[in-house]
N, C-alpha and C positions, 0 to 999 in steps of 0.2 A: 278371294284375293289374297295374296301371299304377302306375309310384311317383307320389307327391306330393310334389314339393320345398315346403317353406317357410324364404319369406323370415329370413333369420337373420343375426342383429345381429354376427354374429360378427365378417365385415371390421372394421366401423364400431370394434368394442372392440380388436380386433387395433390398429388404427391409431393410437387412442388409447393402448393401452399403450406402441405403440414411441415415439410423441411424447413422453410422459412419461420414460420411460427414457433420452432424449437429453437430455429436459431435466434430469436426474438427472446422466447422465454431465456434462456442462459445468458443472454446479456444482459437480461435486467436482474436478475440472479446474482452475476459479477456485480453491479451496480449497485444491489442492496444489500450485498457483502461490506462495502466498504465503510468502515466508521470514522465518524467523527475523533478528531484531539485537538491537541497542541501539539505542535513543535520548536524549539529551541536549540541550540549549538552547542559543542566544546571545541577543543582542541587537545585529542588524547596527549597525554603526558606521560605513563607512562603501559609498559604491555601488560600488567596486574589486567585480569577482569573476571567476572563473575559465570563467564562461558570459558572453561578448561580448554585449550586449543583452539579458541577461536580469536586468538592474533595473527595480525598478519595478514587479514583478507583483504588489505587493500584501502583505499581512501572513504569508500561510501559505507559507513558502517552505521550504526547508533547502539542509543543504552534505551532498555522500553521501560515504564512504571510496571509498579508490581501487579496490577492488573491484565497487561499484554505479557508480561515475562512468567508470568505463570510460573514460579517456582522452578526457572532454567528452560521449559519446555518450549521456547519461545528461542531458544542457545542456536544460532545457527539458521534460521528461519530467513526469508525475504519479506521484506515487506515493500508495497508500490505506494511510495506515499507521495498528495497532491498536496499541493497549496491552494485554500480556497479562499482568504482574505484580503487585506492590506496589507501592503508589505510582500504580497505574493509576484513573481514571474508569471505572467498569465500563461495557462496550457502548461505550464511544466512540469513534469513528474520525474521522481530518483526512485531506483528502485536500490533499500539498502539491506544488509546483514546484523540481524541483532547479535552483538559480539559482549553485553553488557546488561545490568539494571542500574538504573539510580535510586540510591539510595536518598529516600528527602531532608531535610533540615532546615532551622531558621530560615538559614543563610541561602540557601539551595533548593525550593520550592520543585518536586518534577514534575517536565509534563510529559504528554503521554509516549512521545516518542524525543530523545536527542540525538540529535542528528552529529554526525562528526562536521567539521564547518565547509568541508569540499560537496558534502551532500545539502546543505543548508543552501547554499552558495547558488548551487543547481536550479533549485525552485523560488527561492526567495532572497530580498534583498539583506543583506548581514544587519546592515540598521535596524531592522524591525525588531530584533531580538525575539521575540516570541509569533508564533505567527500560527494562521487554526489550519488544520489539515486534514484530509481524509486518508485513512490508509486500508490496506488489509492483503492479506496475506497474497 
């Protein structure tokens, strides 16, 4: 007796699952990229900053600690940063430009990212002053 193969969709779903599965791993991938901070406000004053040509880019900018700023390397960068506490616009995210570092003091404690106040504004309520967030690049 002669076998009978039939045609079977099996490649075709094999293939679809592994694309799916990749596109599963890279999103948790983005997902486990994102770190933990603070974020807090200014209202630049003046175009001095610690990224050479990077005034001027507009409203959503920040200054990062010297942990994110990496010695300038961080000059010009996006960052997608969320609000994930009290004081947060629930689901809201800015996506801003480091144009800056802060420099800490007494008086001036930084956190991980300052947001200029139209990017602050975006995600979270100005009242909260401080608020936790997830960013990354």
């Amino acid at each position: 007796m002669a076998m009978k193969f039939i045609n079977s969709p099996l490649p075709a779903t094999a293939a679809l699952l592994a694309a799916v599965s990749l596109i599963c791993i890279l999103l948790l991938a983005d997902i486990a990229a994102a770190e933990p901070g603070t974020a807090g406000f200014f209202v630049p004053r003046s175009a001095a900053t610690a990224c050479p040509g990077k005034k001027g880019l507009g409203k959503l900018i920040a200054a990062a600690d010297i942990r994110v700023f990496q010695r300038g390397k961080a000059c010009g960068q996006r960052f997608e940063v969320t609000c994930t506490g009290a004081g947060c616009k629930k689901g809201k995210k800015v996506v801003v430009q480091i144009v800056d570092t802060c420099t800490p003091s007494k008086k001036n404690p930084c956190q991980t990212l300052t947001l200029s106040k139209a990017a602050f504004n975006a995600i979270a309520n100005p009242n909260a002053g401080v608020v936790s967030v997830n960013f990354n690049q």
